[in-house]
Backbone as CSV, one residue per row, in Angstrom:
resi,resn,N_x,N_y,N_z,CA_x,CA_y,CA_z,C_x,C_y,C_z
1,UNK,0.839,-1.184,0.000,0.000,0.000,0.000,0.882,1.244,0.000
2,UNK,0.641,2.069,-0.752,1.197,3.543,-0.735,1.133,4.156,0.346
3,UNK,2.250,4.852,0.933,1.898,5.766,2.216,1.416,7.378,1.383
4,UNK,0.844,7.898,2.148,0.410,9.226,1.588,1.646,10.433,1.656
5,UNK,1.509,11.285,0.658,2.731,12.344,1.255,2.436,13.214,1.809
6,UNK,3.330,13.116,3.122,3.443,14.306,4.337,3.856,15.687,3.167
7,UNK,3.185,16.675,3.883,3.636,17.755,3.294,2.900,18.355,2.504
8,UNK,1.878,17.127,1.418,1.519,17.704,0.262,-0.401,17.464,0.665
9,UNK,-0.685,18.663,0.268,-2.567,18.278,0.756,-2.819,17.244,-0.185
10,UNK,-4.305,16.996,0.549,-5.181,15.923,-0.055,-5.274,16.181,-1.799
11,UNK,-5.329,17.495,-1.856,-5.649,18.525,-3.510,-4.197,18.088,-4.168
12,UNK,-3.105,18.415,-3.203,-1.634,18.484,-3.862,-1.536,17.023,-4.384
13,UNK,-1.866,16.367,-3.505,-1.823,14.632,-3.773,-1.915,13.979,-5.229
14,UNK,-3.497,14.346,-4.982,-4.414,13.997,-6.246,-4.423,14.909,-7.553
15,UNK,-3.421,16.189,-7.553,-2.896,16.535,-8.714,-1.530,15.995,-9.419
16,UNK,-0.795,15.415,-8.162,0.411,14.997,-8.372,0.503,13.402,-8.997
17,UNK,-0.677,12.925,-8.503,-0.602,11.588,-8.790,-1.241,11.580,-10.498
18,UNK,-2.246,12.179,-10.986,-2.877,12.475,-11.936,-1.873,12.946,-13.079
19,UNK,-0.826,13.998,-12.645,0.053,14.085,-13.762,1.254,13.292,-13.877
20,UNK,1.736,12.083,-13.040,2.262,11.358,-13.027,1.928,10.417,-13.721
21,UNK,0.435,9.887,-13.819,-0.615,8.612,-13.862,0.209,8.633,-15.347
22,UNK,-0.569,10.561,-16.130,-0.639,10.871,-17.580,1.117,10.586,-18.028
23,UNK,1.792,11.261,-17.626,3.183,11.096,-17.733,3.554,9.872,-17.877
24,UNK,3.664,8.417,-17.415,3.843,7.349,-17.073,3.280,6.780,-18.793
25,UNK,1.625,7.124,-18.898,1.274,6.454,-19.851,1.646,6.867,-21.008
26,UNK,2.338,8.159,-21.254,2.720,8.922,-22.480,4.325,8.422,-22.938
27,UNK,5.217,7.892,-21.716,6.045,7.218,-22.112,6.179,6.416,-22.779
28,UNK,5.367,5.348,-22.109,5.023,3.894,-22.585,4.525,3.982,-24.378
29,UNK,3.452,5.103,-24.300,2.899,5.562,-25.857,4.170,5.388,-26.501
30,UNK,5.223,6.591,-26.106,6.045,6.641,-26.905,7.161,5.459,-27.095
31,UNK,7.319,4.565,-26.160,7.732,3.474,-26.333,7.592,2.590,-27.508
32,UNK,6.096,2.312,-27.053,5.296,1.204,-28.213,5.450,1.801,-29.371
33,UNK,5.370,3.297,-29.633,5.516,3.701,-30.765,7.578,3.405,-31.883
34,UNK,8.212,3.997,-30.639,9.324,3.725,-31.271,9.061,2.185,-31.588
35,UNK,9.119,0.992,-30.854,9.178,-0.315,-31.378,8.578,-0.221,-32.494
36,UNK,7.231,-0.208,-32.495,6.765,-0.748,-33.650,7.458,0.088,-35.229
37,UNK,8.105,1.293,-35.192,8.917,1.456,-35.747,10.275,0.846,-36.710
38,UNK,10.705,0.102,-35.194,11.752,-0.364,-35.094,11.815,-2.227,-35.373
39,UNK,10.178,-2.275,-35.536,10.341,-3.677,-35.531,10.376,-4.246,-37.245
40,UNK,10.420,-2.749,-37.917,10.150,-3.028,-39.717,12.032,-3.751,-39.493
41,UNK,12.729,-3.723,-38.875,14.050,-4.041,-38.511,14.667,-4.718,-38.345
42,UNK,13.561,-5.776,-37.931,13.786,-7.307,-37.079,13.749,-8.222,-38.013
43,UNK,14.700,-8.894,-38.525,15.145,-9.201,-39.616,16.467,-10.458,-39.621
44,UNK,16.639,-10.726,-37.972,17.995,-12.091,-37.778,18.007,-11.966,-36.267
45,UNK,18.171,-13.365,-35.998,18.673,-13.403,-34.259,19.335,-12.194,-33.430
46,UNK,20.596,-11.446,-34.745,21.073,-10.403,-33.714,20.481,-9.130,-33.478
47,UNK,19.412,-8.796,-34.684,18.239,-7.480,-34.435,17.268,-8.056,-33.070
48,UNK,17.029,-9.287,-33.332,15.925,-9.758,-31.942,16.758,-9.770,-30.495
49,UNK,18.144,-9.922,-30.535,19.141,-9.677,-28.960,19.030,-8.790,-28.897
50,UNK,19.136,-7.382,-29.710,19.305,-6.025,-29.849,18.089,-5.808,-29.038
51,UNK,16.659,-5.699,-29.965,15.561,-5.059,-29.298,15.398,-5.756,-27.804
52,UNK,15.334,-6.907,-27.396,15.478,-7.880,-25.945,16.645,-6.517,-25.229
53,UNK,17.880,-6.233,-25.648,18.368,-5.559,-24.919,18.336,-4.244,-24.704
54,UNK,17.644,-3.739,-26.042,17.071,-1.954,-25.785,15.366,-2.358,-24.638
55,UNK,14.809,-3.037,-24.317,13.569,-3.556,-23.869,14.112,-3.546,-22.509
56,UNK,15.041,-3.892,-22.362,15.823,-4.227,-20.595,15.852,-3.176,-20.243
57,UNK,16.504,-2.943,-21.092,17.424,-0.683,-20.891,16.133,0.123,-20.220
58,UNK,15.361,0.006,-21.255,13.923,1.198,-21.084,13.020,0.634,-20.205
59,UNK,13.233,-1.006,-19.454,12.312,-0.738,-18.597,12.916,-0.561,-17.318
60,UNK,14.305,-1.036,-17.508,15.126,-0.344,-15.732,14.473,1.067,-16.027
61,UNK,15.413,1.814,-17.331,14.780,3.261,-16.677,13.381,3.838,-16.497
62,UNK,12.085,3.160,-16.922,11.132,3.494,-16.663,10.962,3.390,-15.145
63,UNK,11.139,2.132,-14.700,11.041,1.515,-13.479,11.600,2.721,-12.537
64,UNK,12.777,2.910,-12.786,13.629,3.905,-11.779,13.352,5.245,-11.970
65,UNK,12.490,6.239,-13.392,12.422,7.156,-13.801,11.183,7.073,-12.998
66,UNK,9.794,6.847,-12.561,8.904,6.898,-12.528,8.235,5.944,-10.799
67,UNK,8.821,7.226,-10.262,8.910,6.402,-8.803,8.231,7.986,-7.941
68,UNK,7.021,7.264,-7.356,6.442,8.174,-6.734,5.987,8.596,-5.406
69,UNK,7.820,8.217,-4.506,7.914,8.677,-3.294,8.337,9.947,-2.901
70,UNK,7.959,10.315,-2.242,7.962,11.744,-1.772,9.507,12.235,-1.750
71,UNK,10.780,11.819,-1.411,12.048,12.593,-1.588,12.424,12.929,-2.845
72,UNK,11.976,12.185,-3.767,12.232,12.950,-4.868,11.473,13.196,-5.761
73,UNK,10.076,13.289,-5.519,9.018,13.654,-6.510,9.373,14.632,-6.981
74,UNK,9.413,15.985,-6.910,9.722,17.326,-7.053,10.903,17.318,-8.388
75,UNK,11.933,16.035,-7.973,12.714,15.951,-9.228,12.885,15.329,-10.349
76,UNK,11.518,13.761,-10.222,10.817,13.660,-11.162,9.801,14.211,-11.761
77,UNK,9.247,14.714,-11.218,8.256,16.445,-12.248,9.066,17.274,-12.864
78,UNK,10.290,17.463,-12.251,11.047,18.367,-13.163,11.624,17.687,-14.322
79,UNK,12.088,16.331,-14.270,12.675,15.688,-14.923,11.501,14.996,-16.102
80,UNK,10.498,15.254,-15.904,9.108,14.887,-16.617,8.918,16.204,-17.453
81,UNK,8.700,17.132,-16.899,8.637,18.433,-17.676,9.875,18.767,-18.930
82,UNK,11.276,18.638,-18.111,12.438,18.728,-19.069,12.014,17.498,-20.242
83,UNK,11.391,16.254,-20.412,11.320,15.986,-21.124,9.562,15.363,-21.739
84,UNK,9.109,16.567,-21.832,7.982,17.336,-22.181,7.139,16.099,-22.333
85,UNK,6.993,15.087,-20.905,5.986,14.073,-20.957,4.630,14.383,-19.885
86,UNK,5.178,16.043,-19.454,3.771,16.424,-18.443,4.327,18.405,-19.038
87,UNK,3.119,19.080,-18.464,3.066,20.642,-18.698,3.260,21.079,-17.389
88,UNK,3.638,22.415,-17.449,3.271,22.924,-16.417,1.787,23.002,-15.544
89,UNK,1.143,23.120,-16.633,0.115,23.293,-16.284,-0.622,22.463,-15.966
90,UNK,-0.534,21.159,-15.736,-0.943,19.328,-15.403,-0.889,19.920,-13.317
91,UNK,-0.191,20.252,-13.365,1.047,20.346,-12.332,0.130,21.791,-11.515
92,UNK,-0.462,22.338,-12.028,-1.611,23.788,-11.121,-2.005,22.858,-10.361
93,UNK,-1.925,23.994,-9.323,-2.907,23.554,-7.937,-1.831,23.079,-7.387
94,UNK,-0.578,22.607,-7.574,0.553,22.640,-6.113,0.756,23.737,-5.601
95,UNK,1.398,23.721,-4.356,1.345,25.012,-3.609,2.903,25.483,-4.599
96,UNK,2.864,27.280,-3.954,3.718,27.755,-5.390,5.148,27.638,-5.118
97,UNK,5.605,27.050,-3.885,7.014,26.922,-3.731,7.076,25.187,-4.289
98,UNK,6.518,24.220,-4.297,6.782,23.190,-5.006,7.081,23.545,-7.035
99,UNK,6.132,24.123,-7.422,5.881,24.513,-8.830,7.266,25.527,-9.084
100,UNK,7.589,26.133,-7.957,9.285,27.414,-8.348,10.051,26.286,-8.366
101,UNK,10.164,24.808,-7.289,11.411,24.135,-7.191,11.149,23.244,-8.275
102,UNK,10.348,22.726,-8.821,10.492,21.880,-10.212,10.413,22.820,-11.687
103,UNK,10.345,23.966,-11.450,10.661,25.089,-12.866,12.043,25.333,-12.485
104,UNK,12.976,25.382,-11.021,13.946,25.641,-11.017,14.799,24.686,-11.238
105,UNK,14.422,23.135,-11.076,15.421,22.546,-11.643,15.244,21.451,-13.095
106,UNK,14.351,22.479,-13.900,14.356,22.602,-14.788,15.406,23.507,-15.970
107,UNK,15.864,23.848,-15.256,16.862,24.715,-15.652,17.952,24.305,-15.576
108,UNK,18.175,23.632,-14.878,19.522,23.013,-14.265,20.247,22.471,-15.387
Protein backbone atom coordinates (compact mmCIF):
# COMPACT_ATOMS: atom_id res chain seq x y z
CA UNK A 1 0.00 0.00 0.00
CA UNK A 2 1.20 3.54 -0.73
CA UNK A 3 1.90 5.77 2.22
CA UNK A 4 0.41 9.23 1.59
CA UNK A 5 2.73 12.34 1.26
CA UNK A 6 3.44 14.31 4.34
CA UNK A 7 3.64 17.76 3.29
CA UNK A 8 1.52 17.70 0.26
CA UNK A 9 -2.57 18.28 0.76
CA UNK A 10 -5.18 15.92 -0.05
CA UNK A 11 -5.65 18.53 -3.51
CA UNK A 12 -1.63 18.48 -3.86
CA UNK A 13 -1.82 14.63 -3.77
CA UNK A 14 -4.41 14.00 -6.25
CA UNK A 15 -2.90 16.54 -8.71
CA UNK A 16 0.41 15.00 -8.37
CA UNK A 17 -0.60 11.59 -8.79
CA UNK A 18 -2.88 12.47 -11.94
CA UNK A 19 0.05 14.09 -13.76
CA UNK A 20 2.26 11.36 -13.03
CA UNK A 21 -0.61 8.61 -13.86
CA UNK A 22 -0.64 10.87 -17.58
CA UNK A 23 3.18 11.10 -17.73
CA UNK A 24 3.84 7.35 -17.07
CA UNK A 25 1.27 6.45 -19.85
CA UNK A 26 2.72 8.92 -22.48
CA UNK A 27 6.04 7.22 -22.11
CA UNK A 28 5.02 3.89 -22.58
CA UNK A 29 2.90 5.56 -25.86
CA UNK A 30 6.04 6.64 -26.91
CA UNK A 31 7.73 3.47 -26.33
CA UNK A 32 5.30 1.20 -28.21
CA UNK A 33 5.52 3.70 -30.76
CA UNK A 34 9.32 3.72 -31.27
CA UNK A 35 9.18 -0.32 -31.38
CA UNK A 36 6.76 -0.75 -33.65
CA UNK A 37 8.92 1.46 -35.75
CA UNK A 38 11.75 -0.36 -35.09
CA UNK A 39 10.34 -3.68 -35.53
CA UNK A 40 10.15 -3.03 -39.72
CA UNK A 41 14.05 -4.04 -38.51
CA UNK A 42 13.79 -7.31 -37.08
CA UNK A 43 15.14 -9.20 -39.62
CA UNK A 44 18.00 -12.09 -37.78
CA UNK A 45 18.67 -13.40 -34.26
CA UNK A 46 21.07 -10.40 -33.71
CA UNK A 47 18.24 -7.48 -34.43
CA UNK A 48 15.93 -9.76 -31.94
CA UNK A 49 19.14 -9.68 -28.96
CA UNK A 50 19.30 -6.03 -29.85
CA UNK A 51 15.56 -5.06 -29.30
CA UNK A 52 15.48 -7.88 -25.94
CA UNK A 53 18.37 -5.56 -24.92
CA UNK A 54 17.07 -1.95 -25.78
CA UNK A 55 13.57 -3.56 -23.87
CA UNK A 56 15.82 -4.23 -20.60
CA UNK A 57 17.42 -0.68 -20.89
CA UNK A 58 13.92 1.20 -21.08
CA UNK A 59 12.31 -0.74 -18.60
CA UNK A 60 15.13 -0.34 -15.73
CA UNK A 61 14.78 3.26 -16.68
CA UNK A 62 11.13 3.49 -16.66
CA UNK A 63 11.04 1.51 -13.48
CA UNK A 64 13.63 3.90 -11.78
CA UNK A 65 12.42 7.16 -13.80
CA UNK A 66 8.90 6.90 -12.53
CA UNK A 67 8.91 6.40 -8.80
CA UNK A 68 6.44 8.17 -6.73
CA UNK A 69 7.91 8.68 -3.29
CA UNK A 70 7.96 11.74 -1.77
CA UNK A 71 12.05 12.59 -1.59
CA UNK A 72 12.23 12.95 -4.87
CA UNK A 73 9.02 13.65 -6.51
CA UNK A 74 9.72 17.33 -7.05
CA UNK A 75 12.71 15.95 -9.23
CA UNK A 76 10.82 13.66 -11.16
CA UNK A 77 8.26 16.44 -12.25
CA UNK A 78 11.05 18.37 -13.16
CA UNK A 79 12.67 15.69 -14.92
CA UNK A 80 9.11 14.89 -16.62
CA UNK A 81 8.64 18.43 -17.68
CA UNK A 82 12.44 18.73 -19.07
CA UNK A 83 11.32 15.99 -21.12
CA UNK A 84 7.98 17.34 -22.18
CA UNK A 85 5.99 14.07 -20.96
CA UNK A 86 3.77 16.42 -18.44
CA UNK A 87 3.07 20.64 -18.70
CA UNK A 88 3.27 22.92 -16.42
CA UNK A 89 0.12 23.29 -16.28
CA UNK A 90 -0.94 19.33 -15.40
CA UNK A 91 1.05 20.35 -12.33
CA UNK A 92 -1.61 23.79 -11.12
CA UNK A 93 -2.91 23.55 -7.94
CA UNK A 94 0.55 22.64 -6.11
CA UNK A 95 1.34 25.01 -3.61
CA UNK A 96 3.72 27.76 -5.39
CA UNK A 97 7.01 26.92 -3.73
CA UNK A 98 6.78 23.19 -5.01
CA UNK A 99 5.88 24.51 -8.83
CA UNK A 100 9.28 27.41 -8.35
CA UNK A 101 11.41 24.13 -7.19
CA UNK A 102 10.49 21.88 -10.21
CA UNK A 103 10.66 25.09 -12.87
CA UNK A 104 13.95 25.64 -11.02
CA UNK A 105 15.42 22.55 -11.64
CA UNK A 106 14.36 22.60 -14.79
CA UNK A 107 16.86 24.72 -15.65
CA UNK A 108 19.52 23.01 -14.27
Amino acid sequence: MEQPLTGWSANEETIARQAFERAHERALTGLIEHLRNRLTDLNSAESLWELHDFLSIQRHAIEGRFDFREPGLLFVFAGLLKDQLISLEELQGLEEIKLAKITAMTRI
